[in-house]
OpenMM code with the backbone's topology and positions (N, CA, C; nanometers):
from openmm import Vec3, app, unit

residues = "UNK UNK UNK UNK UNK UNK UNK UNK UNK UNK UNK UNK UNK UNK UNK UNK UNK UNK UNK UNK UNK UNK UNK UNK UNK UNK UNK UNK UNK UNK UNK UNK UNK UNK UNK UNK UNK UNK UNK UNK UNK UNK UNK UNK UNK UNK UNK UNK UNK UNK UNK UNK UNK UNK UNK UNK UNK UNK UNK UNK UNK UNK UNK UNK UNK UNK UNK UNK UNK UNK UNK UNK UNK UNK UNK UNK UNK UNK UNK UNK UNK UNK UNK UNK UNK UNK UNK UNK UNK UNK UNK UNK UNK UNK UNK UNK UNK UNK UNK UNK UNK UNK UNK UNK UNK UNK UNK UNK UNK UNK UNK UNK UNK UNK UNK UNK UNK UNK UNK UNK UNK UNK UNK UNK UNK UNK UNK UNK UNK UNK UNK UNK UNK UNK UNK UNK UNK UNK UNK UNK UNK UNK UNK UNK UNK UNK UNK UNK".split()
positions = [
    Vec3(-1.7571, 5.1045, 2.7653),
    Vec3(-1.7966, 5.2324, 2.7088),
    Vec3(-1.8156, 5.3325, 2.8224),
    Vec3(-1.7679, 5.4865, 2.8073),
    Vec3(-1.7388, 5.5819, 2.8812),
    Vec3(-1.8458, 5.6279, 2.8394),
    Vec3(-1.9642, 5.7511, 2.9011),
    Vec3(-2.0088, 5.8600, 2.8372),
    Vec3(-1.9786, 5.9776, 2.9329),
    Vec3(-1.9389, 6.0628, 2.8609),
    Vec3(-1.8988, 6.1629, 2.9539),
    Vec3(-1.9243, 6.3473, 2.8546),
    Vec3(-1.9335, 6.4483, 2.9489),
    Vec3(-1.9173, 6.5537, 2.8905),
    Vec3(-1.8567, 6.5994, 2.7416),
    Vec3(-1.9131, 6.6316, 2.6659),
    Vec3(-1.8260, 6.7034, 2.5068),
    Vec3(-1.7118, 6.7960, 2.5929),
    Vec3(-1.5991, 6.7712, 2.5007),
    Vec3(-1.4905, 6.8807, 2.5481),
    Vec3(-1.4791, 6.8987, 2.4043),
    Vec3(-1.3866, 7.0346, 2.4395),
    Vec3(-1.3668, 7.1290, 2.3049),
    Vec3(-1.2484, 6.9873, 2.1670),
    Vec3(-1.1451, 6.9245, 2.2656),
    Vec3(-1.0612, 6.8468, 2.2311),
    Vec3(-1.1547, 6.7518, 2.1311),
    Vec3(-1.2421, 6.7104, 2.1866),
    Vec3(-1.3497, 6.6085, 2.1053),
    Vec3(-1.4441, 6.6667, 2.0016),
    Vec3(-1.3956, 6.7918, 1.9543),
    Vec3(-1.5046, 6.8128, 1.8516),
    Vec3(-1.4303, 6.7629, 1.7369),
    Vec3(-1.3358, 6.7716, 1.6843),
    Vec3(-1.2953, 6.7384, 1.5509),
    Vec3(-1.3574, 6.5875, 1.4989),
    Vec3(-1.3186, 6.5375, 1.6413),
    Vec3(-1.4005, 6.3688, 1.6280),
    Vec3(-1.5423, 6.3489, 1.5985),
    Vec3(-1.5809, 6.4353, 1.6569),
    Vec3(-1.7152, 6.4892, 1.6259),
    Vec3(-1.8090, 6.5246, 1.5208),
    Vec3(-1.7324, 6.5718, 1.4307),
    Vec3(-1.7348, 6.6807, 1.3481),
    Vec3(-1.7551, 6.5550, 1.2484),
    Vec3(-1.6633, 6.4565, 1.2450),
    Vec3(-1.6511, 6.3464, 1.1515),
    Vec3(-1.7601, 6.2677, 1.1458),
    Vec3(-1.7568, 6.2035, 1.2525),
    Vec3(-1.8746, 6.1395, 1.2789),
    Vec3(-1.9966, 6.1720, 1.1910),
    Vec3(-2.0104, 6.3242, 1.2716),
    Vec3(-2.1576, 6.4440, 1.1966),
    Vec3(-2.1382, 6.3970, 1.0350),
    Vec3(-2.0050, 6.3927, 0.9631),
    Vec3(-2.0111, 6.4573, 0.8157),
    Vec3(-2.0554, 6.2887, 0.7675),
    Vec3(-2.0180, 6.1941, 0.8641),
    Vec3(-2.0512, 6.0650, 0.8003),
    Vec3(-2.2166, 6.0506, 0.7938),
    Vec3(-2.2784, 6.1206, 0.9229),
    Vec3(-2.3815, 5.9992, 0.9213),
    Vec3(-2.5332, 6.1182, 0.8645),
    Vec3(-2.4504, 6.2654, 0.8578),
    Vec3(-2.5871, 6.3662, 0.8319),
    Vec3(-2.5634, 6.3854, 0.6898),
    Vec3(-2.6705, 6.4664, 0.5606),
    Vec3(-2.6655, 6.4754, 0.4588),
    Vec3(-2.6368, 6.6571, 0.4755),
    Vec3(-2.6903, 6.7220, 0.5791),
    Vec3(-2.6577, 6.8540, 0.6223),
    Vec3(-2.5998, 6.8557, 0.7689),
    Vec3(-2.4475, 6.8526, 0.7833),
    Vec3(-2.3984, 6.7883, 0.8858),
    Vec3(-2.3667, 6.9500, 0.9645),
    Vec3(-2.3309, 6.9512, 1.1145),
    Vec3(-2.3061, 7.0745, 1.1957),
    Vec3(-2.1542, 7.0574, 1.1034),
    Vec3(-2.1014, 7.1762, 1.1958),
    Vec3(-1.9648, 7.1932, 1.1558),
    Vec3(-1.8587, 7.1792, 1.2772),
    Vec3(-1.7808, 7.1978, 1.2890),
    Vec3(-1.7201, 7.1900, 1.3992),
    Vec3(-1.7164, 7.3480, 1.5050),
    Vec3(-1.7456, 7.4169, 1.3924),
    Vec3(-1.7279, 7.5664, 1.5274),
    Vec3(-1.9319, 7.5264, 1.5892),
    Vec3(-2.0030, 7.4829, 1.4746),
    Vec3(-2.0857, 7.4822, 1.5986),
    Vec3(-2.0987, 7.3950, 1.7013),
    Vec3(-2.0031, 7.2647, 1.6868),
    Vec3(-2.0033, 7.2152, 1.8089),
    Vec3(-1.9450, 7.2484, 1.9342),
    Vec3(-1.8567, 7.3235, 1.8785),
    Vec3(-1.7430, 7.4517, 1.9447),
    Vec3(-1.8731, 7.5401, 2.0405),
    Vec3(-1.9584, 7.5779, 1.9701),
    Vec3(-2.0356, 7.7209, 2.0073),
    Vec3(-2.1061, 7.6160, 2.1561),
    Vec3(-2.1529, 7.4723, 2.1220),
    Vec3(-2.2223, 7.4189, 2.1914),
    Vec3(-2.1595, 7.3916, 2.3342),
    Vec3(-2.0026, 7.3329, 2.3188),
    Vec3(-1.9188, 7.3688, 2.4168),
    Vec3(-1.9537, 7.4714, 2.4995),
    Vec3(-1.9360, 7.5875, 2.4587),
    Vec3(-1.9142, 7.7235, 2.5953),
    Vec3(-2.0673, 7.7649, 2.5879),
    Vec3(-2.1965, 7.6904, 2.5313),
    Vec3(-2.3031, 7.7284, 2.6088),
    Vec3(-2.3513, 7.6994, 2.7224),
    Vec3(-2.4064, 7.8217, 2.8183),
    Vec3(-2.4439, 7.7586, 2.9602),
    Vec3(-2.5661, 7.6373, 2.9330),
    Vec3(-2.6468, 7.6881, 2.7987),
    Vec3(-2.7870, 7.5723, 2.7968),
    Vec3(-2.7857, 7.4985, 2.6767),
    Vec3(-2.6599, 7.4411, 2.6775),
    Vec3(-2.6125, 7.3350, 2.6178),
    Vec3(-2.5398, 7.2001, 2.6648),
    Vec3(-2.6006, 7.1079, 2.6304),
    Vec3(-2.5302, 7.0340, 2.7173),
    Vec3(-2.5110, 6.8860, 2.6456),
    Vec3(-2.3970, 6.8243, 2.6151),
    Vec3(-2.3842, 6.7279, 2.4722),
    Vec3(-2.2734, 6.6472, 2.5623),
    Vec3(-2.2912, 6.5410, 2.4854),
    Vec3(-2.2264, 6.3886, 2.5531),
    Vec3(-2.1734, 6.3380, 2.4602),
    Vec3(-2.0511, 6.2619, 2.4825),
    Vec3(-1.9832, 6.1617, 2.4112),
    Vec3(-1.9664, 6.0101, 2.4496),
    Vec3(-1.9893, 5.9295, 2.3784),
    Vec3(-1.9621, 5.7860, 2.3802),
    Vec3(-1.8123, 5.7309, 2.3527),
    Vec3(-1.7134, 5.6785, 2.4638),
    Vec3(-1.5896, 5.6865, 2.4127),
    Vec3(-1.5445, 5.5145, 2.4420),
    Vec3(-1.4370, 5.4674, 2.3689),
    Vec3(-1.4455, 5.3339, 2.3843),
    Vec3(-1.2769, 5.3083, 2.3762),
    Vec3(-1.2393, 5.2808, 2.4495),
    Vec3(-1.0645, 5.2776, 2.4491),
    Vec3(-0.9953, 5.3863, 2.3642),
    Vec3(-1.0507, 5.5241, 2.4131),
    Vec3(-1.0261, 5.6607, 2.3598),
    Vec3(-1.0677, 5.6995, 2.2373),
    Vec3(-1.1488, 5.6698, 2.1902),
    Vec3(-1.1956, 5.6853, 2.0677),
    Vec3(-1.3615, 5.7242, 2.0699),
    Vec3(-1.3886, 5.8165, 2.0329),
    Vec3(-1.5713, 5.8990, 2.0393),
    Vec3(-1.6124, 5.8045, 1.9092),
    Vec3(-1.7004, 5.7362, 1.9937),
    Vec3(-1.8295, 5.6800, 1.8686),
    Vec3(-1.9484, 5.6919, 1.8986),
    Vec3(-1.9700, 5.7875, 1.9561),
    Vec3(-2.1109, 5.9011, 1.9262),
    Vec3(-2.1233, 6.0056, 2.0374),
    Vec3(-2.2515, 6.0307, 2.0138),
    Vec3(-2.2635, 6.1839, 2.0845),
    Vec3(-2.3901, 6.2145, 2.0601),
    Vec3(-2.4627, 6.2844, 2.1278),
    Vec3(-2.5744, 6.2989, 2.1460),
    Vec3(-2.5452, 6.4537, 2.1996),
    Vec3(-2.6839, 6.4986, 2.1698),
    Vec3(-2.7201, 6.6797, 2.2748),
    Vec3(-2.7824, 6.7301, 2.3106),
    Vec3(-2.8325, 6.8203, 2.3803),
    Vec3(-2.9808, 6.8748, 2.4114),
    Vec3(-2.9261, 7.0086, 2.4575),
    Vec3(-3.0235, 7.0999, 2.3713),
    Vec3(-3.0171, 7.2466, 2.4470),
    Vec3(-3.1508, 7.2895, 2.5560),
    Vec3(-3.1229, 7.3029, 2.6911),
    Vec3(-3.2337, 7.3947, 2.7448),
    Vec3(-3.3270, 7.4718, 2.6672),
    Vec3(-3.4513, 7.4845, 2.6436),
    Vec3(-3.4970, 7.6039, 2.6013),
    Vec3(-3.6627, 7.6429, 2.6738),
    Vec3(-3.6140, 7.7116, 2.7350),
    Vec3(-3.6788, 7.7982, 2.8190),
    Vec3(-3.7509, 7.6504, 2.9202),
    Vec3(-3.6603, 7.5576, 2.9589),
    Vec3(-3.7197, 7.4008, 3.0469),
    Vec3(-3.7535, 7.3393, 2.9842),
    Vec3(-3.7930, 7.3425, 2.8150),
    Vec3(-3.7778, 7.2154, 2.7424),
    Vec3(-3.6528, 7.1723, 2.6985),
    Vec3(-3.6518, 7.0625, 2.6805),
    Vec3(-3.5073, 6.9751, 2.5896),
    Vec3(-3.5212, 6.9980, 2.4534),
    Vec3(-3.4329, 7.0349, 2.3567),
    Vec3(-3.4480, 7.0086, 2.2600),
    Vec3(-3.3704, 6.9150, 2.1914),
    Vec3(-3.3437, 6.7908, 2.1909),
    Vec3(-3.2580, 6.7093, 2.1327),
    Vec3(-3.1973, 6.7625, 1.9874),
    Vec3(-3.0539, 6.8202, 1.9464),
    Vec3(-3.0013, 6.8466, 1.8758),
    Vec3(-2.9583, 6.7279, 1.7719),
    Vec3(-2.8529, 6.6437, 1.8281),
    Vec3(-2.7785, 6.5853, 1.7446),
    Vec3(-2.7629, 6.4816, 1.8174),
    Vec3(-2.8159, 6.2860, 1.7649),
    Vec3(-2.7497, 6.1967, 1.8015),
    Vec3(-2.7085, 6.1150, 1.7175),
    Vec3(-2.6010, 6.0864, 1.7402),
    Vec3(-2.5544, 6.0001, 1.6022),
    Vec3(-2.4331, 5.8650, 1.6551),
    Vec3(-2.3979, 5.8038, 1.6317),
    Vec3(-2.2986, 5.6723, 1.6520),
    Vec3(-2.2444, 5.6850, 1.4891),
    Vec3(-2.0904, 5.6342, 1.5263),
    Vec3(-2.0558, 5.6296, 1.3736),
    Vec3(-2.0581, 5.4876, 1.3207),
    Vec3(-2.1063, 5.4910, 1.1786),
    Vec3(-2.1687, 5.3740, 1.1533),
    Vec3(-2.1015, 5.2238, 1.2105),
    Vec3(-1.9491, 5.2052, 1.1712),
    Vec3(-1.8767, 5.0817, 1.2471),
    Vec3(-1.9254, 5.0239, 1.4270),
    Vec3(-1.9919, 5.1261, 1.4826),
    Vec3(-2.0033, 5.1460, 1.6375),
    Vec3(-2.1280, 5.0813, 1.6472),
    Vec3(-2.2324, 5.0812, 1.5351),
    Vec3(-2.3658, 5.0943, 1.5581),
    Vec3(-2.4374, 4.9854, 1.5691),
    Vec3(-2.5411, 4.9463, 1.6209),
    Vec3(-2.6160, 4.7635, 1.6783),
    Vec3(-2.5461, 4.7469, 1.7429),
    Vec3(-2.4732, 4.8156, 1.8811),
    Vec3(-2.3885, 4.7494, 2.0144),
    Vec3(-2.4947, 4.8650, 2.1442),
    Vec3(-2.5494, 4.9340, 2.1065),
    Vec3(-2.6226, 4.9841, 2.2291),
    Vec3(-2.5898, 5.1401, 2.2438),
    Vec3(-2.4655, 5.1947, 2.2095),
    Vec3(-2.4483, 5.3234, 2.1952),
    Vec3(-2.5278, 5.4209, 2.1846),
    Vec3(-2.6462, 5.4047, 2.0881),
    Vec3(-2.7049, 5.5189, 2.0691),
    Vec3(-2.8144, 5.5179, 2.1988),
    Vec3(-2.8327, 5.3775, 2.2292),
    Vec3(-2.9455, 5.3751, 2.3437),
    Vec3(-2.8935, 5.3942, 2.4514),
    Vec3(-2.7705, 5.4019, 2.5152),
    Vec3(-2.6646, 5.4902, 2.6307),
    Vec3(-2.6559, 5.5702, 2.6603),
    Vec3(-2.6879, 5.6206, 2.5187),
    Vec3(-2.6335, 5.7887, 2.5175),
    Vec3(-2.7869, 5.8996, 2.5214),
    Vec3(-2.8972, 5.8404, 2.4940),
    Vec3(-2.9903, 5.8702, 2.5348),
    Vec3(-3.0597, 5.8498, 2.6355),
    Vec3(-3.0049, 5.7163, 2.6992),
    Vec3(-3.0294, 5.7012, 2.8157),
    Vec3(-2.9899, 5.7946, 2.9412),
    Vec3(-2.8931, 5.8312, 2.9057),
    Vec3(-2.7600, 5.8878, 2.9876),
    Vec3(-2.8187, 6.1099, 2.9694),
    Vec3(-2.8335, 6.1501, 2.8375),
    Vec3(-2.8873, 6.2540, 2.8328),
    Vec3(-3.0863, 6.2495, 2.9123),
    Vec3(-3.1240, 6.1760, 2.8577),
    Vec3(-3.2829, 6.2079, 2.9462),
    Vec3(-3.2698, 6.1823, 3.1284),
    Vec3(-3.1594, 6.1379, 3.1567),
    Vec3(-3.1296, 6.1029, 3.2916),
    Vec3(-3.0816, 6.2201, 3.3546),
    Vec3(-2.9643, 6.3103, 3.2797),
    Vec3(-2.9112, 6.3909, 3.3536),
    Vec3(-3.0326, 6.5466, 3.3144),
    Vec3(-3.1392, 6.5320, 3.1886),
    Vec3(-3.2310, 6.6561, 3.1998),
    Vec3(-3.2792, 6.7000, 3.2949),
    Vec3(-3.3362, 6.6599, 3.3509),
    Vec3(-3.4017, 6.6965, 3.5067),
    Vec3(-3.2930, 6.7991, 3.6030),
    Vec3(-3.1718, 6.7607, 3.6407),
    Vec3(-3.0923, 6.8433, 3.6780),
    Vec3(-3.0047, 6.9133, 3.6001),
    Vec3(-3.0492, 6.9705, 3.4844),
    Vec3(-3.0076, 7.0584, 3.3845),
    Vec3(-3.1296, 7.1508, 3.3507),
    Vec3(-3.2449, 7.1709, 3.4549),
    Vec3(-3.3653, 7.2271, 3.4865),
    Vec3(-3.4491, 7.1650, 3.3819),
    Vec3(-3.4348, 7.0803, 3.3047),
    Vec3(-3.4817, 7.0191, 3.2030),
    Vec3(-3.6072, 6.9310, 3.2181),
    Vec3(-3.7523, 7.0014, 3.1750),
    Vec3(-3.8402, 6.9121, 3.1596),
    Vec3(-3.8886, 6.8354, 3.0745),
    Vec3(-4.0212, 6.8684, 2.9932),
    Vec3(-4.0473, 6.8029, 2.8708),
    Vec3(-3.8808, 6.7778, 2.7653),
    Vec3(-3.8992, 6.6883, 2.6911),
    Vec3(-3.7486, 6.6771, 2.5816),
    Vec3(-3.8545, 6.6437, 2.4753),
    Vec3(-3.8111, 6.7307, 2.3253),
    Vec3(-3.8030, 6.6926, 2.2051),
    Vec3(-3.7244, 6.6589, 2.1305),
    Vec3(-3.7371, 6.6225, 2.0034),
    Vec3(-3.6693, 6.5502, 1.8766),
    Vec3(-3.7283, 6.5991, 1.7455),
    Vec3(-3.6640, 6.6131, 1.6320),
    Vec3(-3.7271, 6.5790, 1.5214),
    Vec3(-3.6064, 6.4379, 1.4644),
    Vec3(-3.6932, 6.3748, 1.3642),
    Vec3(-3.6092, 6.2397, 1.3004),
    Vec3(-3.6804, 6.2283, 1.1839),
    Vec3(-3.6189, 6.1880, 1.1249),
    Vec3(-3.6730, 6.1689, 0.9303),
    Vec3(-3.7702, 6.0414, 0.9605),
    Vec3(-3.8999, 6.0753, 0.9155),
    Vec3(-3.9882, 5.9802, 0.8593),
    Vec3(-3.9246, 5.8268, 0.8677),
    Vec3(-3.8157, 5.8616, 0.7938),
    Vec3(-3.7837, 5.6975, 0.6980),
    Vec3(-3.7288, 5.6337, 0.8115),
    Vec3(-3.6532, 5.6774, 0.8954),
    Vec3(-3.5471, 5.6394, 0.9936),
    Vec3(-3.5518, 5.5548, 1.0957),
    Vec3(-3.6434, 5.3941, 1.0555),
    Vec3(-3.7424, 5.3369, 1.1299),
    Vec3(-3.6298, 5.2820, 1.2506),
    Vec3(-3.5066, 5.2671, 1.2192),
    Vec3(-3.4257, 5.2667, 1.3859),
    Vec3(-3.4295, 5.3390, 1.4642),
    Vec3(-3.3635, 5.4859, 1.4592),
    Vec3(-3.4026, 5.5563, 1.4856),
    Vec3(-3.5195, 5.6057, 1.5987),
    Vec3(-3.6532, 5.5782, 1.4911),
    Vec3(-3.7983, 5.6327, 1.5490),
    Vec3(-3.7926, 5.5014, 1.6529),
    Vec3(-3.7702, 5.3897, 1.6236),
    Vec3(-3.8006, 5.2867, 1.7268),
    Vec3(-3.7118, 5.2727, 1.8490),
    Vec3(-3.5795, 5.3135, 1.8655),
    Vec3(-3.5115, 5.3714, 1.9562),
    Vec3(-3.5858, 5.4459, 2.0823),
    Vec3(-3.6607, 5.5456, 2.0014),
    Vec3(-3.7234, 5.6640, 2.0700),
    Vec3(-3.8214, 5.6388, 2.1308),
    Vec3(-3.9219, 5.5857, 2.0681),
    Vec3(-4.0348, 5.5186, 2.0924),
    Vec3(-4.0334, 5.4652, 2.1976),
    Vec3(-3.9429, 5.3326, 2.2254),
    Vec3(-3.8587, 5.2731, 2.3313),
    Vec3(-3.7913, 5.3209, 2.4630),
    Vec3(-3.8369, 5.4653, 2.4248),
    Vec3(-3.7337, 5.5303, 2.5543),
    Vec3(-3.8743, 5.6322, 2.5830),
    Vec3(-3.9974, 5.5636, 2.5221),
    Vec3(-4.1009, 5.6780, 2.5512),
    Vec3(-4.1365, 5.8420, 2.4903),
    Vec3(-4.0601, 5.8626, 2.4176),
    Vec3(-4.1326, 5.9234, 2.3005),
    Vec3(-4.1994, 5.9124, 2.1920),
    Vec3(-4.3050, 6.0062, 2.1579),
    Vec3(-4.4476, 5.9713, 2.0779),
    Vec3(-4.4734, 6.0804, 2.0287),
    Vec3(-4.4756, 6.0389, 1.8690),
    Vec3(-4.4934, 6.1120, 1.7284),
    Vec3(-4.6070, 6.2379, 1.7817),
    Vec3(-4.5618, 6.3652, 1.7868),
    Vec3(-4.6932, 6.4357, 1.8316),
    Vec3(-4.7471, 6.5551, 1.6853),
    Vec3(-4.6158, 6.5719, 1.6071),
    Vec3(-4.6288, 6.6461, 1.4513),
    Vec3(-4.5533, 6.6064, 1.3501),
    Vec3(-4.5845, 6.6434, 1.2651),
    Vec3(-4.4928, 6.6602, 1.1636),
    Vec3(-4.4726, 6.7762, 1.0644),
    Vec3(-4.3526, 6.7698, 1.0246),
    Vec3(-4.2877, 6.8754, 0.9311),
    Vec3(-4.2769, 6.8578, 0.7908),
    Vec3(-4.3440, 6.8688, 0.7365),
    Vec3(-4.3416, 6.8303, 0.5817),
    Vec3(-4.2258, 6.8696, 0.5404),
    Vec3(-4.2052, 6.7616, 0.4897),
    Vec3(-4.0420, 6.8713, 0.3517),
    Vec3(-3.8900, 6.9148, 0.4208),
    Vec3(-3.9677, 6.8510, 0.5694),
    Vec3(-3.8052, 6.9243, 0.6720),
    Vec3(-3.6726, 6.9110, 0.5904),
    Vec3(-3.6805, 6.7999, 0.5920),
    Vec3(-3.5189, 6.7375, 0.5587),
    Vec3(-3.4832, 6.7574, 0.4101),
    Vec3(-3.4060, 6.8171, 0.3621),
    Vec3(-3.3503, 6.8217, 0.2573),
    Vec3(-3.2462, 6.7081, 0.2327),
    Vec3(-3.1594, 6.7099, 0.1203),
    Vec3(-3.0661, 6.6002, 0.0909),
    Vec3(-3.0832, 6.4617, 0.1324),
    Vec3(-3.2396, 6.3634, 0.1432),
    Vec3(-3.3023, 6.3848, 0.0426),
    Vec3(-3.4020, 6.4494, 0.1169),
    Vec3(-3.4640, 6.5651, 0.0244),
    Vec3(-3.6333, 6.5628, 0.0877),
    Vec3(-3.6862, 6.4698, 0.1521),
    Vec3(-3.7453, 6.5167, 0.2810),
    Vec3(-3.8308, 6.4231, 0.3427),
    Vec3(-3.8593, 6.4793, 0.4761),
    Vec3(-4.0136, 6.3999, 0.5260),
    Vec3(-4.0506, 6.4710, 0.6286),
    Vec3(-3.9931, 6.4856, 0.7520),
    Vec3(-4.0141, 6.5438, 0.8710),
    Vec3(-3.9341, 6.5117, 0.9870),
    Vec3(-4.0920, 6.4970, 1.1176),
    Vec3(-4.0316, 6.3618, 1.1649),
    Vec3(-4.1521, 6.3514, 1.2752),
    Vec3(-4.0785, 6.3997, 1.4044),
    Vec3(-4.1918, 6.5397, 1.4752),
    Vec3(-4.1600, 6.5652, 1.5640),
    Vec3(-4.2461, 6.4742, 1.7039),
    Vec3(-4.1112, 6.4132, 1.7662),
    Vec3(-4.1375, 6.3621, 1.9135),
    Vec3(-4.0888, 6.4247, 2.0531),
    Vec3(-4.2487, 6.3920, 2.1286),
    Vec3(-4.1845, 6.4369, 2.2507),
    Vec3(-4.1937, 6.3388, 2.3628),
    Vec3(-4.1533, 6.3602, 2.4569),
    Vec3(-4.1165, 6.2865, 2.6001),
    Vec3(-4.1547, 6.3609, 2.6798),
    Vec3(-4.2725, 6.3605, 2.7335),
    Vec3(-4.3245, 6.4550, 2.8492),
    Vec3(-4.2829, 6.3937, 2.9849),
    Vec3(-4.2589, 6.5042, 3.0806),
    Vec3(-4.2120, 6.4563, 3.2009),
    Vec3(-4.3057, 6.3879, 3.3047),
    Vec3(-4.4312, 6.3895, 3.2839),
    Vec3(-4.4916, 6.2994, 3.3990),
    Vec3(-4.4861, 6.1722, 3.3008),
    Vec3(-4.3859, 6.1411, 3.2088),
    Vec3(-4.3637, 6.0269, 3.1074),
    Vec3(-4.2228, 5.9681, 3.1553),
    Vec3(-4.1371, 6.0788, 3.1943),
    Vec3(-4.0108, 6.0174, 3.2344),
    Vec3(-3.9665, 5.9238, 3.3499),
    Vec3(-3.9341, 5.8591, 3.3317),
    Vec3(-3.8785, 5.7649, 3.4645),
    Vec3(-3.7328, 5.6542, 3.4585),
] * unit.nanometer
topology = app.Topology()
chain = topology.addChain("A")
for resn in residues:
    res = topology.addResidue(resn, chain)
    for name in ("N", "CA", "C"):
        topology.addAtom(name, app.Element.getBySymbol(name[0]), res)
């Protein structure tokens, strides 16, 4: 497994992925938009040329905001999603990147335990975030005298 930079070429793959695994999925121009941002910065998981996931984080104002991580389902229980987060909280720091957040659905006990695992800890929540289905979203963060 490769992880390397999103290119514009890899959004369509992208895009798929998104429509499989979200109930309100991005689209492809915004992964497009995420491409040519300077404080954007998104990764792909590639495996004998083929993207099976992707992960992202936008700068905002030196926090991370974790956008979008996803593996497409056939890919998933091989380590991917934990690579690819591994691989984004590694390169934050020299992307001026300090504290990193998340939100993740309540229910999403892989997911939350992923995170957990990599040192992020439930600090709010969002009632009602998630639509399709309703449900809450727990916001986590990863503070930097946390990172290592």
């Amino acid at each position: 497994m490769q992880i390397r930079e999103l290119r514009a070429e890899d959004v369509p793959a992208v895009a798929r992925i998104e429509a499989e695994v979200f109930s309100e999925p991005w689209t492809e121009r915004d992964f497009l938009e995420m491409v040519k941002a300077d404080y954007a910065h998104y990764y792909v998981a590639e495996e004998a040329g083929e993207i099976t996931g992707y992960c992202g984080l936008r700068n905002m104002a030196g926090e991370g905001e974790i956008t979008n991580v996803a593996v497409a389902p056939l890919f998933r229980r091989k380590g991917t999603g934990r690579r690819l987060m591994e691989y984004l909280l590694k390169k934050a720091p020299s992307c001026g990147i300090g504290d990193c957040t998340l939100e993740v659905r309540a229910g999403n006990s892989p997911a939350i335990s992923l995170y957990e695992s990599l040192g992020f800890r439930t600090e709010g929540i969002r009632p009602g975030f998630y639509a399709k289905p309703r449900e809450d979203a727990l916001i986590m963060w990863k503070r930097q005298e946390e990172q290592g």
